[in-house]
C-alpha positions as CSV (number, residue, x, y, z in Angstrom):
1,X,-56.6,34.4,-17.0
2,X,-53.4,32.4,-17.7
3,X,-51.2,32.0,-15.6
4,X,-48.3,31.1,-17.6
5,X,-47.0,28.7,-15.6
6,X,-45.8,26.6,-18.3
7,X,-44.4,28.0,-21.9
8,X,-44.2,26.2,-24.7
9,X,-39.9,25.5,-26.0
10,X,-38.2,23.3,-28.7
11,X,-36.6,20.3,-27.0
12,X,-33.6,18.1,-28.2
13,X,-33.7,14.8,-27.8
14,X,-31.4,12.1,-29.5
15,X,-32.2,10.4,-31.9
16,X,-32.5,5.6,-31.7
17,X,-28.5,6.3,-33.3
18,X,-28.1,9.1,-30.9
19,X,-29.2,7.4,-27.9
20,X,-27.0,4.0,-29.0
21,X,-24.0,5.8,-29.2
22,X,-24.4,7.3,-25.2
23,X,-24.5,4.3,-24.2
24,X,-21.8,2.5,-25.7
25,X,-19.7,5.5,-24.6
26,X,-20.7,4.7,-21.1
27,X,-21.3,0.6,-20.7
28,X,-17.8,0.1,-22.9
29,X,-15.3,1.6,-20.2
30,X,-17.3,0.4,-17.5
31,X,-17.2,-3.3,-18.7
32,X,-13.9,-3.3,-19.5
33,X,-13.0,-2.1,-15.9
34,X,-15.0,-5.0,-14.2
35,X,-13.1,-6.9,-16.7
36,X,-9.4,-5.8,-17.0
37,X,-9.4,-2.9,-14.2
38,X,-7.8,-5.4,-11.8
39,X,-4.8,-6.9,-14.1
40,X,-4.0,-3.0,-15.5
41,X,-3.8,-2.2,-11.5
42,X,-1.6,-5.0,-10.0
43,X,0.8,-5.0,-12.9
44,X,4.1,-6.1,-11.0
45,X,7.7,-5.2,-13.0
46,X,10.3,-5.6,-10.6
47,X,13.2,-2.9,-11.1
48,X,16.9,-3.7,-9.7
49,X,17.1,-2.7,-6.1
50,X,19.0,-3.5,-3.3
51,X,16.3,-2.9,-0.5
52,X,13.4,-4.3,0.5
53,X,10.6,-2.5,2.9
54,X,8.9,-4.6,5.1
55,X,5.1,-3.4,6.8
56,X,6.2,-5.1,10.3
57,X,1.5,-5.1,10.6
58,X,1.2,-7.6,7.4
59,X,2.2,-10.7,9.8
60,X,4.0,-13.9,10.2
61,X,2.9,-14.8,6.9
62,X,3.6,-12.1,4.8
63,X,6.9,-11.1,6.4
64,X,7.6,-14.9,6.1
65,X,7.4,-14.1,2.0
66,X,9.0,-10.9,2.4
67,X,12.4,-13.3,3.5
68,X,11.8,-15.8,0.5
69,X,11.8,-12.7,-1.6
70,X,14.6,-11.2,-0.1
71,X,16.6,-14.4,-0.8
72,X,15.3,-15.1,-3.9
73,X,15.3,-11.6,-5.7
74,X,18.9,-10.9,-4.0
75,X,18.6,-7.7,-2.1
76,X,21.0,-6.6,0.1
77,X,19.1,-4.9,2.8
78,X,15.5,-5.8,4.2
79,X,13.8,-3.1,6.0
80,X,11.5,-3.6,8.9
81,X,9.4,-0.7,9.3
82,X,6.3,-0.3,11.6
83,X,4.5,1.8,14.9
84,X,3.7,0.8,18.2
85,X,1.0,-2.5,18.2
86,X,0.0,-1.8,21.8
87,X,-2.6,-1.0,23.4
88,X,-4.5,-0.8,26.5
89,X,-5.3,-4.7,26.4
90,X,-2.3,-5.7,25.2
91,X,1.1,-6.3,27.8
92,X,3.8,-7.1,24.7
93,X,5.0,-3.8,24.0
94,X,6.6,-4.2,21.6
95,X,6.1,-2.5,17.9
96,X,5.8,-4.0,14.5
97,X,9.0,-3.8,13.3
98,X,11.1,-5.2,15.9
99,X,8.7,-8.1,15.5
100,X,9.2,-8.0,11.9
101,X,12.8,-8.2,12.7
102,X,12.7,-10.9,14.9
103,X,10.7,-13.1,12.3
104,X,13.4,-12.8,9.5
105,X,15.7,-13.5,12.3
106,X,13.9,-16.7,12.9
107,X,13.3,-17.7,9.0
108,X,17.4,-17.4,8.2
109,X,17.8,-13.6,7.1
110,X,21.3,-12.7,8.9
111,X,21.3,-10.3,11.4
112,X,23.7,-7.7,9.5
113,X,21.0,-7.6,6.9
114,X,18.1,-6.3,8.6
115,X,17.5,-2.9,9.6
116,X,14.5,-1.6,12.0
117,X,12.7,1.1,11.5
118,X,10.3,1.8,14.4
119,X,7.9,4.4,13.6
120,X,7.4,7.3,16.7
121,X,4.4,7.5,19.0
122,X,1.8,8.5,17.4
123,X,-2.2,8.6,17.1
124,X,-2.2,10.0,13.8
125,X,0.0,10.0,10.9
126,X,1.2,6.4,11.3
127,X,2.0,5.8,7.4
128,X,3.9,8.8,7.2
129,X,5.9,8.4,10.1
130,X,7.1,5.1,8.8
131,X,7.8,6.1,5.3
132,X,9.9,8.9,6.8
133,X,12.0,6.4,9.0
134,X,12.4,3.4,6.5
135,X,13.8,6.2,4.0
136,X,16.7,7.9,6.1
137,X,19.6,8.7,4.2
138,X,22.0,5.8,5.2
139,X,21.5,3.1,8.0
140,X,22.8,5.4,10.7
141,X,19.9,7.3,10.8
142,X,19.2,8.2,14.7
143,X,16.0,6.4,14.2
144,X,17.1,3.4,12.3
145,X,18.4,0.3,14.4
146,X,19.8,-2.8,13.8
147,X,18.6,-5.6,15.7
């Protein structure tokens, strides 16, 4: 007796031309992106603005760039905006922006010029917290000091 555990069907299956083509369609965008995925992404065009945002995290260096740039590309305002960078090790407690602050301070950015932006106390939600200070309506913001 049979079973019929297996039953005999008509299969397609691509032809040499057929089986060329797939993978064209799938090495082609795949090469180019370990090619030319990084240029398409960091693409920088610079748009007239009069503020510049600051991570107070990125450092000594990278805020010491952030002042070159603010000199260089002429903004008006430079935003230091960052949380708390304490912890249980750690006596300074100070946070990232008021650091921030104090390192434009020390690399010539005048003091009228700089705005702090500490983020709130929080465990979770950091980015979102500082994006929601650094973008008050005006510089009077209750949460928005100047050093």
């Amino acid at each position: 007796m049979w079973l019929r555990l297996v039953q005999r069907r008509t299969v397609w299956c691509p032809t040499w031309w057929g089986s060329l083509c797939m993978i064209v369609l799938l090495v082609v965008p795949v090469a180019w992106w370990c090619t030319s995925g990084e240029s398409f992404l960091s693409l920088t065009r610079r748009l007239p603005t009069e503020v510049l945002v600051v991570e107070g995290w990125i450092g000594r260096d990278g805020v010491r760039a952030a002042g070159q740039g603010f000199e260089q590309h002429g903004y008006q305002y430079v935003v230091a905006a960052g949380g708390s960078n304490f912890d249980s090790w750690n006596e300074d407690r100070s946070c990232y922006a008021e650091m921030a602050g104090r390192e434009l301070l020390k690399w010539g950015v005048s003091a009228d010029r700089i705005i702090l932006a500490p983020a709130k106390e929080t465990e979770s939600q950091r980015t979102y917290e500082c994006g929601s200070n650094s973008s008050g309506e005006s510089p009077s913001h209750d949460s928005v000091q100047r050093p």
